[in-house]
C-alpha positions in Angstrom: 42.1 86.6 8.3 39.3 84.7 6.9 40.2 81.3 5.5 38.0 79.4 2.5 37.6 76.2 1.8 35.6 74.9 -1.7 34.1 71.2 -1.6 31.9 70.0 -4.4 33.7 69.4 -7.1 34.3 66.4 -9.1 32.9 65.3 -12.3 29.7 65.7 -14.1 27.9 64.5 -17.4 27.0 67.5 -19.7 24.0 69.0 -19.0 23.7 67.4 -15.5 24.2 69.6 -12.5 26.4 70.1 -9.7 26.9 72.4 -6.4 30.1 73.7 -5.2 30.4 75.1 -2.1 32.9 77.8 0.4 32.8 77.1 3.3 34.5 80.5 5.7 36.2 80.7 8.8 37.0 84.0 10.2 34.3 86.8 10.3 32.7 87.8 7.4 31.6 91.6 7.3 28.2 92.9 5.5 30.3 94.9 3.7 32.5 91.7 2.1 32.0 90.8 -1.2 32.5 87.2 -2.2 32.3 85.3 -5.4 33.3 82.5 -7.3 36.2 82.8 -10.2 37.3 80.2 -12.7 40.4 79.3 -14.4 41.2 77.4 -16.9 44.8 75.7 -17.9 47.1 79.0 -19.7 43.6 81.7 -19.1 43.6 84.2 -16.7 41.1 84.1 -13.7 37.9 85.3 -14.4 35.0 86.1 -12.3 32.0 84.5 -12.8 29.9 85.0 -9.6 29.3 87.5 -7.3 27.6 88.4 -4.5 26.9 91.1 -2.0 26.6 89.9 1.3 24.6 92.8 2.9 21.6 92.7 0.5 22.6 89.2 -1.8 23.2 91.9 -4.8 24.6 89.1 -7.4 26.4 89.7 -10.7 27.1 86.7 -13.3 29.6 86.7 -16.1 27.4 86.3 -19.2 29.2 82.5 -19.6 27.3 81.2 -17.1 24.2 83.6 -16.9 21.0 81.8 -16.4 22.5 78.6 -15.7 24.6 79.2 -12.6 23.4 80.8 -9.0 25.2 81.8 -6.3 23.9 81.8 -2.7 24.7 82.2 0.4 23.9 80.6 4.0 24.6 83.2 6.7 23.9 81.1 9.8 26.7 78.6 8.6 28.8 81.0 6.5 28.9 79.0 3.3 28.9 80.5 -0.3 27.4 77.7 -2.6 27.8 77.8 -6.7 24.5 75.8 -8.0 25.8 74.7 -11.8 23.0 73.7 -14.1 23.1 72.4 -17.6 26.9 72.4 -17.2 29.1 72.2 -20.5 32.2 70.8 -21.4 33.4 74.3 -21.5 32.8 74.1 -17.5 35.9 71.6 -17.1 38.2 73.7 -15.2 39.7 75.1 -11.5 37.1 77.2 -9.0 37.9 79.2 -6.5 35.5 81.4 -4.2 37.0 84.8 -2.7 36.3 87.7 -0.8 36.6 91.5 -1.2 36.7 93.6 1.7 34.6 96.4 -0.4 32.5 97.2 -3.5 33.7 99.8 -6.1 32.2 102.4 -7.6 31.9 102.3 -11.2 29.3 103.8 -13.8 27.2 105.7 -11.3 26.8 102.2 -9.1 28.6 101.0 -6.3 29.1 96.5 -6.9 31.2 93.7 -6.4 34.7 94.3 -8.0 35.1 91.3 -11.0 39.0 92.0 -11.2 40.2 89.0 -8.9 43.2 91.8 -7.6 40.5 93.0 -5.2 39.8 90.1 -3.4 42.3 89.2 -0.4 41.0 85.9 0.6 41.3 82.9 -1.5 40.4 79.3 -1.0 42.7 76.6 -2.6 40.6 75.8 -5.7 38.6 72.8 -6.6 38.8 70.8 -10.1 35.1 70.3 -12.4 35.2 67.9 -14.9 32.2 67.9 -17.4 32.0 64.5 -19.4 30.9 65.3 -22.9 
């Protein structure tokens, strides 16, 4: 069983920037997916960033699209979340994940966003943007 654990959190002035990071024990498989989900106080989880590790495939939710990349560094198997021109809409609980497979949806085979498809969970770290 692969364990995850996110460091990186903490607070940040609005508009600044800020990198969270996964850090995996346990073997991750080329055929994994992993990505980083959000969620806020009474919401449900949503995904927000995805990535395929075979071929670095990524998907972004359109919240954070164009200000947010996801990355990740095979030789130390860490998934990082780079967070630019954060908002105060930004304040809330990460987590980073991992899927066992892609799904097949629409002719095209990605990273499943439902967070019910992904069997490995790290604990979840608060960000705070400072309006």
């Amino acid at each position: 069983e692969v364990q995850l654990v996110e460091s990186g959190g903490g607070s940040v002035q609005a508009g600044g920037s800020l990198t969270l990071s996964c850090s995996a024990s346990g073997h991750i498989y080329r055929t994994d997916c992993l990505g980083w989900f959000r969620q806020a106080p009474g919401k449900e989880r949503e995904a927000i960033a995805l990535i395929y590790v075979d071929d670095s495939t990524t998907w972004y939710a359109d919240s954070v699209k164009g200000r947010f990349t996801v990355s990740r560094n095979n030789a130390t198997n860490t998934l990082f979340l780079q967070m630019n021109s954060v908002k105060p809409e930004d304040s809330v609980t990460y987590y980073c994940a991992k899927a066992p497979w892609r799904v097949y949806s629409r002719g095209l085979w990605s990273c499943p966003p439902e967070d019910n498809q992904y069997n490995s969970w790290g604990q979840g770290i608060q960000v705070t943007v400072d309006s």
